[in-house]
C-alpha positions in Angstrom: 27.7 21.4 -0.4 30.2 19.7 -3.4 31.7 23.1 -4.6 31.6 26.6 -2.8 31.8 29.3 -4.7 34.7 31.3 -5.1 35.9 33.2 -2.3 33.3 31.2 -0.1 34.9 29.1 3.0 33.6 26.2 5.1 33.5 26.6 9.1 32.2 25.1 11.9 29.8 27.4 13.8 31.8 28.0 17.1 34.7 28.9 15.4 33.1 32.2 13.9 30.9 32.5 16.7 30.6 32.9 20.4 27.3 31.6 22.3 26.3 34.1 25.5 23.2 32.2 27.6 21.1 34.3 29.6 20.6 34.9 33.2 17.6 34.3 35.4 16.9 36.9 38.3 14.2 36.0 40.7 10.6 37.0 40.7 11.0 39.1 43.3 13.3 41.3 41.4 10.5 41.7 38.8 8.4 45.0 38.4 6.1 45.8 35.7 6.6 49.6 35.1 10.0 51.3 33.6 11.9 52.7 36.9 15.3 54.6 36.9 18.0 52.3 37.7 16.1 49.3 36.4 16.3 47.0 32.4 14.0 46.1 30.8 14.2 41.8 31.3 13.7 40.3 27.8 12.0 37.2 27.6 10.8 34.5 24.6 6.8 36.1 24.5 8.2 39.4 24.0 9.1 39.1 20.6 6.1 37.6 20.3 2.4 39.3 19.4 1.3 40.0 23.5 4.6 40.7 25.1 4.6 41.0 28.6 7.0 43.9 30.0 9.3 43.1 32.9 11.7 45.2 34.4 14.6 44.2 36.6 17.2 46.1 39.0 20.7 47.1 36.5 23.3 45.7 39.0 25.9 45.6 36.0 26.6 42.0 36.1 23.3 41.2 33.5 23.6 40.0 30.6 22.3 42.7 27.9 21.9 42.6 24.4 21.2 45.6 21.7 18.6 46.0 19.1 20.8 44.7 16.5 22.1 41.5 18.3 20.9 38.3 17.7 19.4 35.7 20.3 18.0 32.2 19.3 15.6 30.4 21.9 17.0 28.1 23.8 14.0 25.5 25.4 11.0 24.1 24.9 8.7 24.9 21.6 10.8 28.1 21.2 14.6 26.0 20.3 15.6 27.4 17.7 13.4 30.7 17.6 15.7 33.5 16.0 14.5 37.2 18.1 16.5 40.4 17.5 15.4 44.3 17.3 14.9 44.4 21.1 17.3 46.0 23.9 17.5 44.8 27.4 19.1 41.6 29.8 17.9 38.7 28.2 16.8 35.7 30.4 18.0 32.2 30.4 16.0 31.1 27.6 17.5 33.2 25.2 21.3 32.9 24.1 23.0 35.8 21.9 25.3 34.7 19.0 27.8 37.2 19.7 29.9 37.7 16.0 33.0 39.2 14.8 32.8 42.2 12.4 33.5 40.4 9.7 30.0 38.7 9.7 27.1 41.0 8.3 23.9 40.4 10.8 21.2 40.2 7.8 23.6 37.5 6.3 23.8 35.7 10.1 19.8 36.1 10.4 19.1 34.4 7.6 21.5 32.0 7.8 20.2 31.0 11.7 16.4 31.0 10.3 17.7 28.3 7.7 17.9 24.7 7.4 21.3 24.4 7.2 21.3 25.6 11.0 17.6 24.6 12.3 17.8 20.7 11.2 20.7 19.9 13.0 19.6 22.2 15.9 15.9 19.8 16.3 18.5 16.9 16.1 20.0 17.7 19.5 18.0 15.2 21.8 19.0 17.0 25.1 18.1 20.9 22.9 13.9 20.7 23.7 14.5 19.8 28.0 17.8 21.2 29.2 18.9 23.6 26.6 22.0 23.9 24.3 25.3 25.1 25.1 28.0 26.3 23.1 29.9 23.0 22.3 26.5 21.6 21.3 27.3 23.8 18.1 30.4 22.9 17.4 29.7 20.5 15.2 27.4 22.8 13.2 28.4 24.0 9.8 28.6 27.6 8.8 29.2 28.6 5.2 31.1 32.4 4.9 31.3 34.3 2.0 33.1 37.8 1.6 32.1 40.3 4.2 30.6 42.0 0.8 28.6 39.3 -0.9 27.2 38.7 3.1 26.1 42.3 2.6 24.6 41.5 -0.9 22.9 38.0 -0.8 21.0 39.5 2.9 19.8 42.4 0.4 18.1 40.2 -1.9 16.6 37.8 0.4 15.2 41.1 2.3 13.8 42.0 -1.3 12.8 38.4 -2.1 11.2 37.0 1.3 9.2 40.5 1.6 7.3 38.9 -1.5 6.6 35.7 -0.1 5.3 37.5 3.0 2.7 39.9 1.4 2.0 36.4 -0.7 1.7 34.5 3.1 -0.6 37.4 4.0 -3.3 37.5 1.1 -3.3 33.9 1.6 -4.4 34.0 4.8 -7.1 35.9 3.7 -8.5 33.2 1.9 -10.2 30.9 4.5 -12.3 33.8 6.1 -13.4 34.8 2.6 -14.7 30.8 2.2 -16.3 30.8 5.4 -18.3 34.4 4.2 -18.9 32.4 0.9 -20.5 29.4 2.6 -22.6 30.9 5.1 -23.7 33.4 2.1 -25.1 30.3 0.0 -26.4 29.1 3.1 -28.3 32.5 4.3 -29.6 32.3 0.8 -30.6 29.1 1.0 -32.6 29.2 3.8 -34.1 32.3 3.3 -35.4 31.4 -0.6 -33.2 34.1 -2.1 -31.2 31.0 -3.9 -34.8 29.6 -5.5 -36.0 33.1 -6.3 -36.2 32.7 -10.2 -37.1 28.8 -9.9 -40.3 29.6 -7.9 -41.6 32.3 -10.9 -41.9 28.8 -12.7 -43.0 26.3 -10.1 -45.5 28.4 -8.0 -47.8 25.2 -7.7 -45.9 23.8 -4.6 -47.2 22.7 -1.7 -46.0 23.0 1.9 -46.6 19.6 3.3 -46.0 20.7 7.0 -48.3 24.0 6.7 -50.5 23.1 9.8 -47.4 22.9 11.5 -46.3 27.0 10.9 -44.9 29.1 13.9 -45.3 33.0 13.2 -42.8 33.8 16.6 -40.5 32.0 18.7 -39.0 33.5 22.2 -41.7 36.1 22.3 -40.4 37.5 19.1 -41.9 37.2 15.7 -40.1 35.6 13.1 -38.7 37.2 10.0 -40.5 37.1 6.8 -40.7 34.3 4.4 -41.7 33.8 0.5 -44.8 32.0 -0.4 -45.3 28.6 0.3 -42.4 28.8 2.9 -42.9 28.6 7.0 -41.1 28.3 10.3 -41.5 24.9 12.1 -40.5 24.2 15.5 -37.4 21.6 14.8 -39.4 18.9 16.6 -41.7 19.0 13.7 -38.7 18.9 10.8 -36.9 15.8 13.3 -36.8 13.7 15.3 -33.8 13.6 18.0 -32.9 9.9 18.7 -31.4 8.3 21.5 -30.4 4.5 21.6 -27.5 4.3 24.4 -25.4 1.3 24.0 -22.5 -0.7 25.2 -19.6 0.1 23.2 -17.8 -3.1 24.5 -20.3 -4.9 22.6 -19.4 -3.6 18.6 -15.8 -2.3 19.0 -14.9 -2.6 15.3 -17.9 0.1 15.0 -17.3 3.7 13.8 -16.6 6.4 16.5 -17.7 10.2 16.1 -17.0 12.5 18.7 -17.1 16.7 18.2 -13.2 16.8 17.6 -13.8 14.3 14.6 -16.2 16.9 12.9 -15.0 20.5 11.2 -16.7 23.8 12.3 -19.1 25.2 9.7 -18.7 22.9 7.0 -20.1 19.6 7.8 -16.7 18.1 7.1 -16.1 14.6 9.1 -12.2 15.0 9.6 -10.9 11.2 10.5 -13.0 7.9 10.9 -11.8 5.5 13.9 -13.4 2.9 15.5 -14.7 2.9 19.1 -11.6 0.6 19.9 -9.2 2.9 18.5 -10.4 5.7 20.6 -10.4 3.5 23.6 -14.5 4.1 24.4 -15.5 3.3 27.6 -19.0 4.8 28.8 -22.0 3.9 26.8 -22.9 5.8 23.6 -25.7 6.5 21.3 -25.9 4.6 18.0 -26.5 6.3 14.9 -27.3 4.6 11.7 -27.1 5.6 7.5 -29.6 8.8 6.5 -29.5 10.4 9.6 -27.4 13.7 10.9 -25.2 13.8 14.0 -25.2 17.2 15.8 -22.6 18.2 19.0 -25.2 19.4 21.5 -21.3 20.4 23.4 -20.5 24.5 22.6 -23.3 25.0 20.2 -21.4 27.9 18.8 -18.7 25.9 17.6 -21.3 24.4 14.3 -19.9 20.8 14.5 -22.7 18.9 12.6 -22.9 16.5 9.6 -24.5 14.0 7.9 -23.7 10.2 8.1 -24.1 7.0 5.0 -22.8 4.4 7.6 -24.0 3.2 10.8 -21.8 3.2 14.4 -21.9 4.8 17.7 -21.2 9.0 18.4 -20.6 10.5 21.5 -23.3 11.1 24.8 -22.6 14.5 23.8 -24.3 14.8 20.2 -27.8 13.9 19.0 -28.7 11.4 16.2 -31.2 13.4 14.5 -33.5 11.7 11.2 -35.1 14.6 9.1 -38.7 14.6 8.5 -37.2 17.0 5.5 -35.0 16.6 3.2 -32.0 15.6 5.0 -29.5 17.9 2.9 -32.1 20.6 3.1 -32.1 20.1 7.0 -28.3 20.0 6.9 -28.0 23.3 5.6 -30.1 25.4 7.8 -28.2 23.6 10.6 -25.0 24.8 9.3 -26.5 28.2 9.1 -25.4 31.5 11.3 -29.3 31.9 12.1 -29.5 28.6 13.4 -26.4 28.6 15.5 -27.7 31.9 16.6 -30.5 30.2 17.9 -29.2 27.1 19.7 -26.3 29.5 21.0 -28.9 31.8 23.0 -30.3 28.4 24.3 -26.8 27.1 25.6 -26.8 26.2 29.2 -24.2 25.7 31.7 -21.4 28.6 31.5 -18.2 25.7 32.5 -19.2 23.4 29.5 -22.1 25.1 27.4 -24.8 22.6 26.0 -28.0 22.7 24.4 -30.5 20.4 25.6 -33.6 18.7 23.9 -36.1 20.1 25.1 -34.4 23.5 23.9 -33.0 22.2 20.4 -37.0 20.7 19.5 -38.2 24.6 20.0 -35.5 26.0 17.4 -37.5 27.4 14.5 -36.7 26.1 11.2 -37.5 27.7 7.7 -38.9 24.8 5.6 -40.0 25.4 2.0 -42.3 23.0 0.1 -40.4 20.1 -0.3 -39.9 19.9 -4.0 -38.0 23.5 -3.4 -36.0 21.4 -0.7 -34.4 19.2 -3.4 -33.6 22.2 -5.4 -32.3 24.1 -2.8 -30.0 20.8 -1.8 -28.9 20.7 -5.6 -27.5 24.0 -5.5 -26.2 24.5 -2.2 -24.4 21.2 -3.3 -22.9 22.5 -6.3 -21.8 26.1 -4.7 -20.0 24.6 -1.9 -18.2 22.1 -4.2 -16.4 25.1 -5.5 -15.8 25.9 -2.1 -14.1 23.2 -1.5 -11.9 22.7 -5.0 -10.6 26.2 -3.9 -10.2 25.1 -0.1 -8.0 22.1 -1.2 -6.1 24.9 -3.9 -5.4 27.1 -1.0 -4.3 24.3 0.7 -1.7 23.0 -1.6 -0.7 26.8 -2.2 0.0 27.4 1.1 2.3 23.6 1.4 3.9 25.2 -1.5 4.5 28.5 0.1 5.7 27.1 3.6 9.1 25.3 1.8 9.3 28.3 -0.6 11.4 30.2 2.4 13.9 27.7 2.9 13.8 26.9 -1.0 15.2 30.3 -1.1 17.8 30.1 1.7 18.9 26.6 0.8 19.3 28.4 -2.2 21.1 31.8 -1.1 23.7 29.3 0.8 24.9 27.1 -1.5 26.0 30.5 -3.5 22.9 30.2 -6.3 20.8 33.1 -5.4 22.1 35.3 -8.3 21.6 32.4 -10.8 19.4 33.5 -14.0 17.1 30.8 -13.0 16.9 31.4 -9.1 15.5 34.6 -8.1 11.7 33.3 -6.6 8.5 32.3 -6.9 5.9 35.2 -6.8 2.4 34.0 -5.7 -0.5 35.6 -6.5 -3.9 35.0 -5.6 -7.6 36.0 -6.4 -10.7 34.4 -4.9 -14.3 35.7 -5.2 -17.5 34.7 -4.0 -21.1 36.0 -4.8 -24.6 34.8 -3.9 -27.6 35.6 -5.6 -30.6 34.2 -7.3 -29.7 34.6 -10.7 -25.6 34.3 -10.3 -23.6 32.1 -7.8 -19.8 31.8 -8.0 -16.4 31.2 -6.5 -13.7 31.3 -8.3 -9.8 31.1 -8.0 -7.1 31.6 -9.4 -3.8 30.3 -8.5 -0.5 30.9 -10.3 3.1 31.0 -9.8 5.9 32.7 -12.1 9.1 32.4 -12.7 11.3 35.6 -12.3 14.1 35.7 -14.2 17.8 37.8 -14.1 18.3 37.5 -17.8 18.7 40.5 -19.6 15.9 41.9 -21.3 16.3 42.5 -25.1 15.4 45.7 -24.9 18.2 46.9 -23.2 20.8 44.1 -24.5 20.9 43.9 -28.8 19.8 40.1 -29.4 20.3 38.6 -25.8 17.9 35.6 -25.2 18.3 32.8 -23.1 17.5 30.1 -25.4 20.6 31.4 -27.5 22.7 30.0 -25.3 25.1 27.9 -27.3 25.0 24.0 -26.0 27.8 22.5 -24.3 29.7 19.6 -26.0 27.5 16.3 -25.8 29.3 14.1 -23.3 27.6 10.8 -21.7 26.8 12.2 -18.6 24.4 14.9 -20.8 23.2 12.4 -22.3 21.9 10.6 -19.9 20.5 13.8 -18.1 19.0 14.3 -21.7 17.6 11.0 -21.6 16.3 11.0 -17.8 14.7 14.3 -17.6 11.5 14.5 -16.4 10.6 18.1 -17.3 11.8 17.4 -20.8 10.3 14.3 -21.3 6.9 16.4 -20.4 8.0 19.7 -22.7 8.5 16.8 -25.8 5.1 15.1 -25.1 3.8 18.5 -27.2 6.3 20.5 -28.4 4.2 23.2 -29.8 3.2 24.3 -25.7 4.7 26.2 -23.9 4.5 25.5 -20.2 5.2 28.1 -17.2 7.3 26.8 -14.1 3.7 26.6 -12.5 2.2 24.4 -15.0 5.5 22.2 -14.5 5.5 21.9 -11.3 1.5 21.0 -11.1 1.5 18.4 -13.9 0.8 14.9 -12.8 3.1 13.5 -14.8 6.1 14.6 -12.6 6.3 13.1 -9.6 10.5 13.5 -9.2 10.3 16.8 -7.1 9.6 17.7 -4.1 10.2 21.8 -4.4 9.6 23.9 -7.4 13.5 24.6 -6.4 14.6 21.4 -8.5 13.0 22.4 -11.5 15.0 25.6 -11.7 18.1 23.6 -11.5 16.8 21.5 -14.4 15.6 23.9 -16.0 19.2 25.9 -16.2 20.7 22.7 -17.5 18.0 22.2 -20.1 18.6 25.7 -21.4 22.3 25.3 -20.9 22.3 21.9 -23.4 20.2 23.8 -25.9 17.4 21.3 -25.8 14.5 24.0 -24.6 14.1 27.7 -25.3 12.9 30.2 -23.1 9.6 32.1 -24.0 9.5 35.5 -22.4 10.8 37.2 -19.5 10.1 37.7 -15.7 6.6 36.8 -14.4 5.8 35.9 -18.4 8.4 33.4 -19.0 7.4 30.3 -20.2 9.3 26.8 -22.0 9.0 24.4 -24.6 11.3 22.0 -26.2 13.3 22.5 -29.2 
């Protein structure tokens, strides 16, 4: 940091703080159940979601901690881990940052969850194996405001990071509502819901496999089907191929194995060859057109379908449709067909299904002119499945640096700047699967919340009346290099929220929606945009 704000001073960490380690009673010390004269031994998993209680004799020479104290993981995967609101001796994993009373605990919280202390912290080469000590720390920065701005900048981050938590937990909403969405358009699929209206007006079809048709399978009879439509055993829909080779012999080939394939979605993950995975033991060889299935933990849907040629595990099935091939595909991905082959599963160590058990699956196959419309739009439904997979995706990137966006910006003394409250997220997806109507949609979009007074409640205050600074070369240039000005001026008649900003293409200078509030500022600051709007509404164009 350049400048601190006023008041504000620079430290190094150890001379503010004091670093307690832990202590580590034997086992046979341990007891699982409260008893009088014993403390409850606090450990890394308890402050996690399946804590395990431990109790320990209180000989008075433990080291203890309160609920308000602060401890920060010490080893492993958990360096760095910031625990408080427990009571108890804490073991040698766990170190307390003991602080003097002129150091407000939200304010240290924060601070210890933040960059500014975690990078240099996974620096420490010796931190993961042995642990760090006290004058590891001592190099570590520590930036103190007044005791009273502690108080108020821990307030606003408790008000500002709840927000990006309840928008971290509809997130995570999202990929169970995609997998309901898929297997809806698939149980639609495969059932003839989807094709409904299409058959009113092509009821000529014929079912090319008819003589084939299975009315039960496992002693049970199969569900009913529309007209024209019929279960096949899937040794009449494929064929399962096997063609074991060498892998020596082609190593330049393509490699599948299960872990290259997603669960439910057909999705193949990464391509490698069989040299780059180091094959060894003979494998089957697949070729263009046909559909690789993981005969390995049925349950776990890794199939898909294949345009190039190479060799896949022992432990999935080359299969070539007698079907339509995306038609196939679909029922495979299915939860009635993975119901199937998951009954069938043998072995309880390493469940598999077997051949001879796959070939006797039933499969619902519809006349095959139905198949290709069926593969048309199953095709086009889970396209927008995926458009709003790779949204949530980049939302969630976004939202993973938006808490230490905030932090950086809470310590460097900008957290009360107009332009750096948040981000707030919000987030809508919905699916539904009929025959007349099929949809997904999303909707993605970030605001900017703003300080600035609202004019309403201040006669004639807007942002955008800021009067602009004298024009000096180093404006200027800033004037001249900006990015997000350059883009407002390439229309100045549209507005753009921070959202549309940060998503343009045309940008490719920032890394966190954090810069742009800083040029932003300086934009409205020089007079050279206005401000459209307040809060959640707020938009900008250039003057």
């Amino acid at each position: 940091m350049s400048q601190l704000p006023p008041g504000w001073e620079l430290k190094k960490f150890t001379d503010v703080f004091d670093i307690n380690g832990g202590t580590q009673p034997p086992k046979s010390e341990f007891i699982s159940e409260p008893k009088e004269g014993y403390i409850r031994l606090l450990q890394i998993r308890d402050f996690g979601a399946k804590p395990v209680p431990t109790y320990i004799p209180d000989n008075g020479k433990r080291r203890t901690c309160t609920e308000d104290d602060i401890l920060i993981g010490r080893y492993g995967a958990s360096v760095g881990r910031i625990c408080t609101g427990m009571s108890g001796a804490y073991n040698v994993a766990l170190a307390k940052v003991a602080k003097p009373d002129y150091i407000d605990t939200g304010y240290l919280k924060y601070f210890l969850k933040s960059d500014v202390f975690q990078r240099p912290l996974s620096m420490l080469s010796r931190s993961a194996q042995n642990g760090f000590n006290k004058k590891d720390l001592s190099t570590f920065d520590f930036y103190q405001p007044p005791l009273e701005d502690q108080k108020r900048i821990a307030d606003k981050l408790d008000s500002v990071l709840a927000k990006v938590e309840g928008a971290q937990a509809r997130l995570d909403k999202i990929p169970t509502i995609l997998k309901r969405f898929r297997q809806s358009v698939l149980a639609a699929a495969t059932s003839g819901e989807l094709t409904k209206d299409w058959r009113e007006e092509n009821s000529d079809s014929v079912n090319t496999l008819a003589e084939f048709f299975i009315a039960e399978y496992d002693g049970k009879d199969l569900a009913e089907l529309p007209q024209g439509w019929g279960y096949v055993s899937f040794k009449d829909a494929a064929d399962i191929k096997s063609n074991l080779t060498d892998p020596k012999l082609t190593p330049d080939a393509i490699h599948l194995a299960p872990n290259h394939i997603e669960a439910n979605t057909g999705k193949i993950l990464e391509l490698v060859t069989v040299e780059q995975d180091g094959v060894k033991s003979n494998k089957h060889q697949f070729y263009a057109g046909q559909i690789i299935y993981s005969k390995i933990r049925p349950y776990l849907n890794k199939v898909c379908a294949v345009d190039f040629e190479g060799l896949c595990s022992a432990d999935m099935y080359p299969i070539e449709a007698k079907v339509n091939r995306e038609y196939l595909l679909n029922v495979m991905l299915s939860d009635e067909f993975v119901n199937y082959t998951s009954q069938q599963q043998g072995r309880v160590v390493l469940p598999k299904i077997n051949q001879k058990a796959l070939n006797k699956i039933p499969v619902p196959v519809p006349p095959e002119a139905e198949q290709l419309e069926i593969s048309r739009l199953t095709s086009e439904l889970l396209a927008k499945a995926e458009v709003v997979e790779k949204q949530y995706n980049a939302a969630k990137a976004r939202l993973n640096k938006l808490n230490q966006s905030i932090l950086a910006r809470a310590f460097k003394g900008d957290l009360f700047l107009p332009l750096s409250e948040s981000t707030a997220i919000k987030f809508r997806i919905a699916g539904s699967t009929n025959s007349s109507e099929n949809t997904a949609s999303f909707e993605l979009k970030t605001d900017l919340i703003s300080d600035v007074p609202d004019s309403s409640t201040v006669d004639n205050t807007k942002i955008d009346q800021v009067s602009a600074a004298p024009a000096n070369d180093e404006d200027l240039e800033f004037e001249k290099n900006s990015e997000v000005l350059k883009l407002l001026r390439t229309n100045k008649k549209r507005s753009r929220s921070v959202q549309e900003i940060f998503d343009t293409n045309e940008l490719n200078t920032f890394e966190t929606i954090d810069n742009i509030f800083i040029e932003l500022k300086k934009l409205l600051k020089l007079n050279l945009i206005e401000q459209l709007g307040n809060g959640i509404n707020t938009k900008f164009k250039a003057k």
